[in-house]
OpenMM code with the backbone's topology and positions (N, CA, C; nanometers):
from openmm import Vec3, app, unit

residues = "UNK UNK UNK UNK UNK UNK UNK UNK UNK UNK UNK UNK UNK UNK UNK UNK UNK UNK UNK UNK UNK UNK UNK UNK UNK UNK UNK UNK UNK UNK UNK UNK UNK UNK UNK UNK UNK UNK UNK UNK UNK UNK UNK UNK UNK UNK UNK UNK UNK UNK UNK".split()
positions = [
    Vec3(0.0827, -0.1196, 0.0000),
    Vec3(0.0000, 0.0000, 0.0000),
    Vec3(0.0870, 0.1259, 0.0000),
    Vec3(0.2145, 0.1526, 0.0496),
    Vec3(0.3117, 0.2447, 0.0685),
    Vec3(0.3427, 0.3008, -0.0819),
    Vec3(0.3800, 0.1745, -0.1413),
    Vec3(0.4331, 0.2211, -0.2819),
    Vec3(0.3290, 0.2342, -0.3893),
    Vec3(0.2196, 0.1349, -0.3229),
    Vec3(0.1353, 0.2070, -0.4351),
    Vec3(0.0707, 0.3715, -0.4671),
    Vec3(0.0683, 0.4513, -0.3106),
    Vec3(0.0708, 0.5793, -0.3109),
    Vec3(0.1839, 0.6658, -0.3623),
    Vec3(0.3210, 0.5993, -0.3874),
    Vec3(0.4026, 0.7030, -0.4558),
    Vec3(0.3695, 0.6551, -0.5879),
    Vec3(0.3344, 0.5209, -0.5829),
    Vec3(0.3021, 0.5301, -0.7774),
    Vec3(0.1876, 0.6070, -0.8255),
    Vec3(0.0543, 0.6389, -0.7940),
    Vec3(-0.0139, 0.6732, -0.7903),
    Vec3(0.0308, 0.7984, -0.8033),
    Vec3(0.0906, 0.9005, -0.7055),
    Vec3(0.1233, 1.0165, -0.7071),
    Vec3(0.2787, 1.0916, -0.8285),
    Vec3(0.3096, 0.9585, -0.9028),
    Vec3(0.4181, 0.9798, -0.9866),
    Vec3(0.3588, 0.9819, -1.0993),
    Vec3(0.2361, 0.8627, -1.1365),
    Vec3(0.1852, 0.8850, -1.2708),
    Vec3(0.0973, 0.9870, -1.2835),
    Vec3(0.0145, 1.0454, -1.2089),
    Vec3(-0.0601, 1.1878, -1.1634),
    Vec3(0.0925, 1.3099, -1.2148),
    Vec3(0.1697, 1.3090, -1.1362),
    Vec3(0.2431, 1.4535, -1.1572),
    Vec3(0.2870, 1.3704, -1.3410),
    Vec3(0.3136, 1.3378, -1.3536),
    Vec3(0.3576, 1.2681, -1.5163),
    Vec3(0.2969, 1.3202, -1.5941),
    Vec3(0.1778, 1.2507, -1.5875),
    Vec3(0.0017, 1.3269, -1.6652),
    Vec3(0.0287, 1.4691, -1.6465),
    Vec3(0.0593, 1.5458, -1.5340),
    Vec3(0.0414, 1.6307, -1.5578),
    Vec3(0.1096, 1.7412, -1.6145),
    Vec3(0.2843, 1.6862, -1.6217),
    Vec3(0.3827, 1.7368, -1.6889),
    Vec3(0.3283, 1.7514, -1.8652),
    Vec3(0.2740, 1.6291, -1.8899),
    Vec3(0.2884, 1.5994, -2.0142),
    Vec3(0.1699, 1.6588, -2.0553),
    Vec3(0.0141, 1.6618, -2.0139),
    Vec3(-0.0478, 1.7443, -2.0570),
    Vec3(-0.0385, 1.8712, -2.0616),
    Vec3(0.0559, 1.9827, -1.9437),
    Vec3(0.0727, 2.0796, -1.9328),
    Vec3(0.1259, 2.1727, -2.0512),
    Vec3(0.2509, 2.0516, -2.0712),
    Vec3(0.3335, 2.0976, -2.1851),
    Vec3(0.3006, 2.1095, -2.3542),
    Vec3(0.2275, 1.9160, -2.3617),
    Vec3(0.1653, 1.8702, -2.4726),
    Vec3(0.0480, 1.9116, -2.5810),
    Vec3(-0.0440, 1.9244, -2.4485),
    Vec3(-0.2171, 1.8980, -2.5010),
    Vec3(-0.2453, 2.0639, -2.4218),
    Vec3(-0.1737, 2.1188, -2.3291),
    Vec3(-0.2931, 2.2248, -2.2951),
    Vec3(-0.4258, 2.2184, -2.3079),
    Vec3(-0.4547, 2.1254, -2.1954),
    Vec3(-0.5713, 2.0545, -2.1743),
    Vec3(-0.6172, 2.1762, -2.0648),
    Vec3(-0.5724, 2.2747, -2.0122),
    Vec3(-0.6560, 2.3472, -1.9455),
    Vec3(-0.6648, 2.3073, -1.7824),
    Vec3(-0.7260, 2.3223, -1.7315),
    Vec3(-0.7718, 2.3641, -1.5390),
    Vec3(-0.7347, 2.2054, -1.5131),
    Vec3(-0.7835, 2.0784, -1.5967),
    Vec3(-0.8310, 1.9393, -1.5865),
    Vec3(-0.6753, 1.9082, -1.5461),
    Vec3(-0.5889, 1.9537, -1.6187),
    Vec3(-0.4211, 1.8771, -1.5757),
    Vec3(-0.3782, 1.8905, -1.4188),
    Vec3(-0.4227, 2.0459, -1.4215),
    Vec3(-0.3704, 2.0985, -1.3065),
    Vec3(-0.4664, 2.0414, -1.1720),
    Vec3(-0.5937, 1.9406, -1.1939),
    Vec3(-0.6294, 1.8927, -1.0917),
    Vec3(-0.5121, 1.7932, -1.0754),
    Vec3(-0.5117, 1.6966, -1.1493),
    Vec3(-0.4440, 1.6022, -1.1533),
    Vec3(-0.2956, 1.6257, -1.0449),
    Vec3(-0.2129, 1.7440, -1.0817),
    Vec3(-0.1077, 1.7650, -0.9800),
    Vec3(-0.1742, 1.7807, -0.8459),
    Vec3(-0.2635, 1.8662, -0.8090),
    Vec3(-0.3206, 1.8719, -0.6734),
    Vec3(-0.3139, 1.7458, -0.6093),
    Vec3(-0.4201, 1.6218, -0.7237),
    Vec3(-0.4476, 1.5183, -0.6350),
    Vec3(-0.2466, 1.4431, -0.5553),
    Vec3(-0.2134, 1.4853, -0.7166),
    Vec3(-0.0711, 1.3963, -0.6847),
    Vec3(-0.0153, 1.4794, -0.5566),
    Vec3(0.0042, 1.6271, -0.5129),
    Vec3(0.0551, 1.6428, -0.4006),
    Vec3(0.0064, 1.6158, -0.2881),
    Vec3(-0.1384, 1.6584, -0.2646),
    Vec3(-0.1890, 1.5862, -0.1486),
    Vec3(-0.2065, 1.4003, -0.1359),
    Vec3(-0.1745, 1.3616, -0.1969),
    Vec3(-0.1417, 1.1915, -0.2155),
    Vec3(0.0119, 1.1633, -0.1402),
    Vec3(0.0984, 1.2772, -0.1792),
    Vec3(0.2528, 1.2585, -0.1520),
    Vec3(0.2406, 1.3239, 0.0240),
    Vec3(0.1972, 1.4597, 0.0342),
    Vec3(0.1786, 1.5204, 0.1669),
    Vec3(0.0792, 1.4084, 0.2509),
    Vec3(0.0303, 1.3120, 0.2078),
    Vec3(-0.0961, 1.2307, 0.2996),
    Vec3(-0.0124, 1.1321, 0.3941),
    Vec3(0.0812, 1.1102, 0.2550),
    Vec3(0.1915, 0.9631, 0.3164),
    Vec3(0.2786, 1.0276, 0.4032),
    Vec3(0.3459, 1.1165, 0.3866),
    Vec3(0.4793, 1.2143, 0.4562),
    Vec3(0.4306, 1.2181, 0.6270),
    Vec3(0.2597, 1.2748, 0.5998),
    Vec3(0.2371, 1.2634, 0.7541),
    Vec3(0.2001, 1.1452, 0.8014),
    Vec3(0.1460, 1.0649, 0.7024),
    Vec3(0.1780, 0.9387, 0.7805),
    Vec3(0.2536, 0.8637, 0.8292),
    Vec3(0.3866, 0.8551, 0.7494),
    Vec3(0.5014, 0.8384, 0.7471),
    Vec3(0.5566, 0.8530, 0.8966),
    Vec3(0.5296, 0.9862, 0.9573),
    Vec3(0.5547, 1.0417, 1.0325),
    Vec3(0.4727, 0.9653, 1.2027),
    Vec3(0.3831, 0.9783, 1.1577),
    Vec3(0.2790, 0.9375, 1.3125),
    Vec3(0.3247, 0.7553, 1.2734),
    Vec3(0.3641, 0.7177, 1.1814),
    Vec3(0.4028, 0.5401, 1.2615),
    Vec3(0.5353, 0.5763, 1.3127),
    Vec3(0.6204, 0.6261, 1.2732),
    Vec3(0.7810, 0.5939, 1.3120),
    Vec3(0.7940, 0.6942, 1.4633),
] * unit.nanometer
topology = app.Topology()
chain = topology.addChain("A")
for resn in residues:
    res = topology.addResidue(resn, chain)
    for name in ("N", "CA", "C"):
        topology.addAtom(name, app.Element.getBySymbol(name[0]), res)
């Protein structure tokens, strides 16, 4: 479950590199990074409260 949240949050910022640059797909990419940082910030504090 650990790594599947950084994968999750790597192919999200990816998508969103590549549409940003590519497709100028508009507002829709830039959700996509949101979800990926709060996905990365979710684990960090979790990370945190087990260790």
């Amino acid at each position: 479950m650990n790594n599947l949240l950084y994968l999750i949050a790597a192919i999200l910022i990816i998508g969103w590199v590549i549409g940003f640059f590519a497709y100028n797909a508009g507002s829709n990419i830039h959700i996509l990074l949101v979800v990926a940082l709060i996905l990365v910030i979710f684990r960090a504090i979790q990370k945190k409260k087990i260790a």
